[in-house]
N, C-alpha and C positions, 0 to 999 in steps of 0.2 A: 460462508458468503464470499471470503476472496477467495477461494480456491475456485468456488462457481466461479467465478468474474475470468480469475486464469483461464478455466477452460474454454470461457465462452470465447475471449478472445483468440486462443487460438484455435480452435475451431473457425474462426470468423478470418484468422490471417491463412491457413494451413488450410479449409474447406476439406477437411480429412471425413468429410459426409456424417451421417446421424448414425452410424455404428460406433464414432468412437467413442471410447470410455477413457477414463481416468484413469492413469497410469497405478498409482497405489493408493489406495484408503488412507484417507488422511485420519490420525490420532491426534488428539490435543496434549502437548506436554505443556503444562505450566511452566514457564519458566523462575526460578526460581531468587536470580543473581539480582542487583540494582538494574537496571535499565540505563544502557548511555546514551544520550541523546542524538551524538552525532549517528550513532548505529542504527538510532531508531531511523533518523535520517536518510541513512544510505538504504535500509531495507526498506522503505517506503517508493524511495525514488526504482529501487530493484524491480518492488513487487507493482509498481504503476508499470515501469515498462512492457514488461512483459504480461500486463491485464488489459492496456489503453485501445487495441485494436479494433472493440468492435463498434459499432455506432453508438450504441447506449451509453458507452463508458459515462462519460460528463453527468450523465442523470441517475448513475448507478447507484446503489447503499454502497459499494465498496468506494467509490472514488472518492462520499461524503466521508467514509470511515476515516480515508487515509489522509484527507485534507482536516480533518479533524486529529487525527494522531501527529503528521507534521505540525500542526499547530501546538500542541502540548512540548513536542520535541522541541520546536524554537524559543518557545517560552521557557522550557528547563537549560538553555544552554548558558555556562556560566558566563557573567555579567551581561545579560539580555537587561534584567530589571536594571540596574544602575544606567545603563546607556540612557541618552537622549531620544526624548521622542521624537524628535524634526534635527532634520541636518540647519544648520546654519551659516 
């Protein structure tokens, strides 16, 4: 589903016509290690940039995905829970 979304976008910025394909077949490697939050961070805002370009993005499964996964990431970054809920 994101790797769709990358191409659709750049297809839709590059207009490289209905011949192109996908550069390499994507494999799934689970990954294995803890997951870091800021990382997950940084690779969300990566994989938005380079997906956001075509007109659907906003209503995409991918864009729900990754605003869904930043949401987790925020929530696991250490002292989110102790913080305040309202500035004061």
């Amino acid at each position: 589903m994101l790797l769709r979304e990358n191409h659709r976008s750049v297809q839709h910025r590059y207009d490289e016509g209905p011949k192109a394909v996908l550069a390499d077949p994507y494999a799934f490697k689970r990954y294995r290690g803890k997951l870091d939050p800021i990382q997950v961070l940084k690779a969300v805002s990566c994989l938005e940039y380079q997906s956001c370009e075509g007109p659907e993005w906003g209503r995409s499964e991918a864009f729900a995905f990754l605003r869904t996964l930043e949401g987790w990431a925020i929530h696991a970054l250490p002292g989110y829970e102790e913080a305040e809920w309202e500035f004061r």
